[in-house]
Wavefront OBJ file of the C-alpha trace (Angstrom):
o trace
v -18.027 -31.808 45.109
v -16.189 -35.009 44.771
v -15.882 -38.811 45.001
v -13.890 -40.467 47.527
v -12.159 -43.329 47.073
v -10.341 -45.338 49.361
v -8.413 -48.750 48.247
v -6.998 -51.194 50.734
v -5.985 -48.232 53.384
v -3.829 -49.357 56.430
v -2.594 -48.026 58.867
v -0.310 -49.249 61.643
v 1.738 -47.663 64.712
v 5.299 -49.156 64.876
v 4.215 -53.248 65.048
v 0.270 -52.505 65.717
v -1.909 -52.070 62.951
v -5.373 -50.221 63.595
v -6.913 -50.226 60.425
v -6.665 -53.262 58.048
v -7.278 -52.698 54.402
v -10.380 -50.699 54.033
v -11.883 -50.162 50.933
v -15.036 -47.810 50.061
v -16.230 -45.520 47.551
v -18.106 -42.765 49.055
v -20.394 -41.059 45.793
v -20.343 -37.330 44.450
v -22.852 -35.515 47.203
v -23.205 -38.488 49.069
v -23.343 -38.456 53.280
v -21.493 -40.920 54.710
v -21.347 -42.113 58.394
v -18.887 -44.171 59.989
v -19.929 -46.104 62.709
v -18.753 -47.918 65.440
v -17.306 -47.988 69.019
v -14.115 -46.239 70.663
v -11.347 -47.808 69.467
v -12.269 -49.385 65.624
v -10.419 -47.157 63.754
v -12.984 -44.237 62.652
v -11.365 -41.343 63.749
v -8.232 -42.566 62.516
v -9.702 -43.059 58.947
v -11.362 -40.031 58.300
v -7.960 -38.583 59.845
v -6.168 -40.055 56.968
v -8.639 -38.679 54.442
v -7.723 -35.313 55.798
v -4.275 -35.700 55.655
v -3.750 -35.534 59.289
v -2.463 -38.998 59.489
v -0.464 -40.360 57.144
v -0.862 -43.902 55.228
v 0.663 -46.622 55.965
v -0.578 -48.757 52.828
v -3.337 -48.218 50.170
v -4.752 -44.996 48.477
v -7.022 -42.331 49.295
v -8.418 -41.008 46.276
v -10.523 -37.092 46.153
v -11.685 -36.445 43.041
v -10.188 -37.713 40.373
v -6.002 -37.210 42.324
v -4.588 -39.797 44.687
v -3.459 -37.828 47.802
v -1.746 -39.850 49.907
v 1.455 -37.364 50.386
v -0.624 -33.984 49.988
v -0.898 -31.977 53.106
v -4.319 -30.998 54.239
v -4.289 -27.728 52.927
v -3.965 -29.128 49.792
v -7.000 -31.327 49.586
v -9.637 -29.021 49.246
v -11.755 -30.305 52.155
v -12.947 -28.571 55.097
v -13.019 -30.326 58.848
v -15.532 -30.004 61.851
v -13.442 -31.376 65.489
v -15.693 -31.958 68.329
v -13.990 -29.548 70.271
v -14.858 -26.177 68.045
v -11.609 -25.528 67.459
v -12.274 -21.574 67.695
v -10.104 -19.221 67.912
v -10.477 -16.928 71.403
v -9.596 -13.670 70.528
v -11.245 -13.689 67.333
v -14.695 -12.700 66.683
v -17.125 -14.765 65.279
v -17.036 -13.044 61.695
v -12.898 -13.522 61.962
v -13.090 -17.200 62.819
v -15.210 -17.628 59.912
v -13.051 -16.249 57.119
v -9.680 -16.968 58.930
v -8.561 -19.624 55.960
v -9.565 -16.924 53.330
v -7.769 -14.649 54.764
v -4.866 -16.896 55.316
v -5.123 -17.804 51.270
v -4.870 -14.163 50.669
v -8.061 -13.338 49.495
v -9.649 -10.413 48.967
v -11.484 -8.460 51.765
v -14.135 -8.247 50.051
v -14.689 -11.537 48.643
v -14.259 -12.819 52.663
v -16.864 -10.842 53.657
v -19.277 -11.766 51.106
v -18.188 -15.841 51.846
v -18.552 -15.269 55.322
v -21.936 -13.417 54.665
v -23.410 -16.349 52.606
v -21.952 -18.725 55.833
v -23.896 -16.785 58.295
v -27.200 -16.577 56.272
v -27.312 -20.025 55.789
v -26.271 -21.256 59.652
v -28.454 -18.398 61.469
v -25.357 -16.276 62.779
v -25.902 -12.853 61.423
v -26.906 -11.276 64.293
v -23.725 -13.338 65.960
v -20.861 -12.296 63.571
v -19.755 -9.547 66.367
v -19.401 -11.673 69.372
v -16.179 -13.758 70.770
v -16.576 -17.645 71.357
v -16.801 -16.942 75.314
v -20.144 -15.087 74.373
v -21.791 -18.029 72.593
v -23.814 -21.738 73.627
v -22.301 -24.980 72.943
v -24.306 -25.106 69.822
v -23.808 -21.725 68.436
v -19.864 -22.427 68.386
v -20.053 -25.418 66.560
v -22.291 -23.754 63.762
v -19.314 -21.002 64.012
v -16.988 -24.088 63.151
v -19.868 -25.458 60.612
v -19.815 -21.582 59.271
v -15.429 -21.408 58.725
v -15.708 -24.990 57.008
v -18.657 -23.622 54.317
v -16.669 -20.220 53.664
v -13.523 -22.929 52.438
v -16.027 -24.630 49.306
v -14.318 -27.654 49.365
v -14.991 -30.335 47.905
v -15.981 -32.659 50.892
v -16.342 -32.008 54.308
v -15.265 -34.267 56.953
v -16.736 -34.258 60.652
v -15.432 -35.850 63.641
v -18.050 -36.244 66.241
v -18.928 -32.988 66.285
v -21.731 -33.374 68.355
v -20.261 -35.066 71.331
v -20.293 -32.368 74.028
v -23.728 -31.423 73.129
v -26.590 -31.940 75.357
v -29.139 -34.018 74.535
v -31.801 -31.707 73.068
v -28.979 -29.632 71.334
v -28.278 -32.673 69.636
v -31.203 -33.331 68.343
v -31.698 -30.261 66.778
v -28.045 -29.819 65.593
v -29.099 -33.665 63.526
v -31.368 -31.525 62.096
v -29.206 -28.236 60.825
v -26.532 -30.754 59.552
v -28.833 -32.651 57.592
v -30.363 -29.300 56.445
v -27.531 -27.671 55.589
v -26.187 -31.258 53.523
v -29.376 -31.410 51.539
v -28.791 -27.478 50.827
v -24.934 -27.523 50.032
v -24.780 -31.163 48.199
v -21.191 -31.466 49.452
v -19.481 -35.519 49.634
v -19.790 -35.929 53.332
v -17.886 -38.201 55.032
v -19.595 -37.915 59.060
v -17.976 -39.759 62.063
v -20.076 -41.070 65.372
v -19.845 -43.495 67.766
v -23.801 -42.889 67.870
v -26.267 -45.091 66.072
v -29.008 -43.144 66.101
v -26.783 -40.285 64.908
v -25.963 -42.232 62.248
v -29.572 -44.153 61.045
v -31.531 -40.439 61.295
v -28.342 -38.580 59.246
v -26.764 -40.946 56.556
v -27.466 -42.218 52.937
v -25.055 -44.495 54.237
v -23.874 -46.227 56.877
v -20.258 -47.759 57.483
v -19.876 -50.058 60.254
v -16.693 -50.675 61.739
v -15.061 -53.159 64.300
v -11.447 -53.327 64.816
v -10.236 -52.013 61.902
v -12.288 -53.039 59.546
v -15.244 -52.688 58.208
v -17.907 -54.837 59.074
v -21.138 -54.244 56.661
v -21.808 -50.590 54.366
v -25.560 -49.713 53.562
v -28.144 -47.918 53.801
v -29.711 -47.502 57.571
v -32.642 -49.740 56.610
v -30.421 -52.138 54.639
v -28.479 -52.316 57.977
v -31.304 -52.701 60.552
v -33.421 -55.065 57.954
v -30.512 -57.481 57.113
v -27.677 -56.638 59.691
v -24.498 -58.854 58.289
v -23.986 -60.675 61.486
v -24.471 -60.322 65.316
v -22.297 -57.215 65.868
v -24.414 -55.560 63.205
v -27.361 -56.694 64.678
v -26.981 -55.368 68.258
v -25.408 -52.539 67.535
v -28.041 -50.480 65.258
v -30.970 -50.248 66.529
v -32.195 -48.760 70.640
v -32.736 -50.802 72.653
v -30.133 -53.768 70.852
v -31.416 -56.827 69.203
v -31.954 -59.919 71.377
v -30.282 -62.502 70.648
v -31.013 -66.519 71.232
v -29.124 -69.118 71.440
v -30.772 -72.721 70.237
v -31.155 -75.290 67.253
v -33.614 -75.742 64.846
v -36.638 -77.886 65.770
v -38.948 -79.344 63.385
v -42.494 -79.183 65.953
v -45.215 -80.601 63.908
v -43.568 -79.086 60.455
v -43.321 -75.966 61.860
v -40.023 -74.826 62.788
v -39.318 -73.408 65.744
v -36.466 -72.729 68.717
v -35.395 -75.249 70.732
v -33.806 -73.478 73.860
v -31.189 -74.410 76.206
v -33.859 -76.491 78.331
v -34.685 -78.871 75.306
v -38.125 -76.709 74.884
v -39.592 -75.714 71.300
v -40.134 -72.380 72.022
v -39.835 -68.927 69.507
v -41.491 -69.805 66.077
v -39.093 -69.723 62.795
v -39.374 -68.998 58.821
v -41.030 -71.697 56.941
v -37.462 -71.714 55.102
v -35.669 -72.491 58.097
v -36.972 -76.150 58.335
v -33.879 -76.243 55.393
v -31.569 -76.384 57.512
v -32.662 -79.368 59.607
v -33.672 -80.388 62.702
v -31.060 -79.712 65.440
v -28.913 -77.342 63.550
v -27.448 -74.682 65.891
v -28.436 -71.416 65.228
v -28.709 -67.640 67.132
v -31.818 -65.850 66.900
v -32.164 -62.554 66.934
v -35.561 -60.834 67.924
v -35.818 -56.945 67.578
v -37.323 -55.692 70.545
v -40.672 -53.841 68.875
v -41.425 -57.382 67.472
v -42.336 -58.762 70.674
v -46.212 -59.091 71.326
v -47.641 -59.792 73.730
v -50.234 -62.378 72.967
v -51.968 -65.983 74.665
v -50.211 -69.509 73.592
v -46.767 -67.665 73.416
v -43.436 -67.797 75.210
v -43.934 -67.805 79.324
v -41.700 -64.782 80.333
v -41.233 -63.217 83.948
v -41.175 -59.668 84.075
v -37.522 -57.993 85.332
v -38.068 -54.518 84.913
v -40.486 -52.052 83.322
v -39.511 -48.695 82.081
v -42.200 -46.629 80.686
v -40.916 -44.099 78.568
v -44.016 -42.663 77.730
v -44.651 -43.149 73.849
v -43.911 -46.841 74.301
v -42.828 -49.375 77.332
v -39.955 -51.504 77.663
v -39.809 -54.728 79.637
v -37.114 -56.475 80.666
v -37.824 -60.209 80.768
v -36.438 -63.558 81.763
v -37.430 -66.446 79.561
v -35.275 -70.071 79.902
v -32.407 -68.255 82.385
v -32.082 -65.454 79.345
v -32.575 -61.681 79.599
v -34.814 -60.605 76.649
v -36.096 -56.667 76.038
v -39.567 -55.807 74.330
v -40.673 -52.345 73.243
v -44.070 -51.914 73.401
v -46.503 -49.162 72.337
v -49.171 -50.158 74.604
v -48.846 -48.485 78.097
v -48.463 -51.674 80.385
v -48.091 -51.699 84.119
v -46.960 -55.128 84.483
v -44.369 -55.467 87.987
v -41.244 -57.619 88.663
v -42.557 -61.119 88.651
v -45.636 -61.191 86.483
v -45.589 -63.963 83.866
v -46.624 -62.918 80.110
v -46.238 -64.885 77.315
v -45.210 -63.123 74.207
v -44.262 -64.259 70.699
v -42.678 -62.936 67.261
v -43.618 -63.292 64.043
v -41.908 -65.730 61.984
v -40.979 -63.293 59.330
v -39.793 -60.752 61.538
v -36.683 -63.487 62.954
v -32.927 -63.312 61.876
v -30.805 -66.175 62.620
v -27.256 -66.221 62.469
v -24.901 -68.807 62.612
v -23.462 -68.911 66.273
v -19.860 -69.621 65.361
v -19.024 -66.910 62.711
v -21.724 -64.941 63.601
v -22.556 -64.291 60.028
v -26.423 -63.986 58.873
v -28.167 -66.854 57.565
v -30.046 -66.405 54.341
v -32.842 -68.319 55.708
v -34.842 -66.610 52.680
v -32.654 -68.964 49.999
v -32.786 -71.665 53.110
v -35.340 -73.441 50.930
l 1 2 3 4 5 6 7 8 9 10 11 12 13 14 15 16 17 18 19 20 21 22 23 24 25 26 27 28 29 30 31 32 33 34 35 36 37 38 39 40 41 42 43 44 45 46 47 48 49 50 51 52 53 54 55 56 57 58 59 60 61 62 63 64 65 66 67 68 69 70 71 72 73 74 75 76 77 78 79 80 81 82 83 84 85 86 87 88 89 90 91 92 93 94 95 96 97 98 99 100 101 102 103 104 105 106 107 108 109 110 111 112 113 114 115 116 117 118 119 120 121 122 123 124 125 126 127 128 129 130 131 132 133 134 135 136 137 138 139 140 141 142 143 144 145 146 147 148 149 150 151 152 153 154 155 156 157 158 159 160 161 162 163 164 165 166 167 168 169 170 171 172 173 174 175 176 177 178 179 180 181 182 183 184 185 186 187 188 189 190 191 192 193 194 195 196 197 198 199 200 201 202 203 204 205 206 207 208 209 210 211 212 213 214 215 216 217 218 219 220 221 222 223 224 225 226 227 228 229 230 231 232 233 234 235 236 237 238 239 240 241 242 243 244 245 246 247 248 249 250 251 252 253 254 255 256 257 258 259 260 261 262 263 264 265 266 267 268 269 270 271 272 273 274 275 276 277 278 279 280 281 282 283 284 285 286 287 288 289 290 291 292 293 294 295 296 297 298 299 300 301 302 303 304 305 306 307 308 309 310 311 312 313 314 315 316 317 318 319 320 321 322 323 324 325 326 327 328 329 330 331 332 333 334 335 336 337 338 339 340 341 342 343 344 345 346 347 348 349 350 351 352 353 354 355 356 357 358 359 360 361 362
């Protein structure tokens, strides 16, 4: 096992540069996710770790030896593509102690690595068959399997569950996290897949262009997202947001919408920041309830998923989601009124986009 380090990494492609000074120390046995959409830069980072990109400015630190100009083979860490990566022609038992026996080892020290593999992934009764004769999800525990037989010092995965169905997802969450909390190996785990990322990481780096745009833990990250893309992009269905300024209705702050209305309640402390400031709110979904003297809202669309409902709403000519756990059966063009607690608002400042501390408001 190992620390990672990485210190003001760029990388750019003749004049374009896709990944601007990122910095982050990733802790001995720690799982890491990187986060974010197609196109920020992910992929290209953990690429670098590996040594499968090279570095256009920084360091990239594993253990305690800077690696920028070691090949991969050199790094001691072990990679999982999204695409298997399996040899064909080789059985499952081969494709599992191919680097071994590419390092020269011993037969018999490749057979008991790839043993210990199997044991722990569920392939015993597998190590016979070729690829073609295996699911979606038994090939990528075969690729799981040849990274575990390596004992590197951190392994890196690139969206390895991608062409996974849904269920097989799930459950292949579950073996990964399993088989981290077994192996205590520095993980460093890419997804363009929130929920991949809240129900796997210690962790969670989110990215945006380049660069990255908040690190914490997934609670730290839904409970105090660092600004609006933060905000809408953990957490299913997104964060609404609001657009308004602070009014001061009898004391009490509260939302004053496009229409000139006082509408959502506020924090005490956001009377602090005085009547008419401009300010986004943001509303999470599940805490929306429905309750008498709230927010008049016209029902869009309902979509009962079984557990809980959603609705789709139209308040002051703006789209707003709730997630509910009560069954409702409310059609397009009822009127509810619903409300928030005033503790359970963010606001963010609509120009940067940053969070407001409206905690330290006061």
């Amino acid at each position: 096992m190992a620390v990672v380090r990485l210190t003001d990494v760029v990388k750019t492609y003749g004049a374009m540069q896709v990944v601007h000074g990122v910095s982050l120390d990733v802790q001995d046995g720690e799982f890491i996710v990187l986060v974010g959409p197609s196109g920020c830069g992910k992929s290209t980072l953990l690429r670098m770790i590996a040594g499968l990109e090279s570095i256009s400015g920084g360091d990239v630190v594993i253990g305690d030896e800077i690696v920028n100009d070691l090949p991969p083979k050199e790094r001691n860490i072990a990679m999982v593509f999204q695409n298997y990566a399996l040899y064909p022609h080789m059985r499952v038992s081969q494709n599992m102690g191919f680097s071994l026996r590419l390092a020269g080892r011993p037969r018999a020290e490749i057979d008991r690595e790839v043993g210990r593999a199997a044991k722990i992934l569920d392939l015993e009764s597998l190590l016979d068959r070729y690829p073609k004769e295996l699911s979606g999800g038994q090939r990528q525990r075969v690729a799981m399997g040849r990274a575990i037989v390596r004992d590197p010092q951190v392994f890196l995965f690139d969206e390895p569950l991608s062409n996974l169905d849904a269920m097989l997802r799930v459950a292949m969450r579950g073996e990964i996290k399993a088989l981290h909390q077994r192996l205590q190996t520095t993980t460093i785990y890419v997804t363009h897949d929130q929920i991949e990322a809240m129900t796997m990481a210690d962790r969670i780096v989110v990215m945006r262009n380049g660069r990255i745009e908040q690190v914490g833990t997934p609670i730290e990250l839904y409970d105090m997202p660092a600004n609006t893309f933060v905000a809408t992009f953990i957490g299913s269905p997104a964060m609404n947001l609001l657009a308004g300024k602070v009014a001061l209705d009898g004391g009490a702050p509260r939302l004053r919408d496009a229409t000139g209305r006082p509408t959502w309640p506020l924090p005490g402390a956001a009377a602090a920041l005085g009547e008419g400031r401009p300010v986004t709110l943001g509303i999470r979904p599940e805490s929306l309830v429905i309750a008498p003297g709230g927010v008049a809202a016209t029902v869009v669309v309902t979509e009962p998923t079984g557990a809980e409902t959603h609705i789709v709403m139209e308040s002051g000519g703006v789209h707003i989601t709730g997630v509910f756990r009560e069954r409702r059966n409310y059609r397009p063009g009822d009127t509810l009124q619903v409300t928030v607690a005033p503790e359970a608002c963010h606001l963010f400042d609509p120009g940067s986009g940053a969070r407001i501390p409206i905690d330290t408001a006061a």
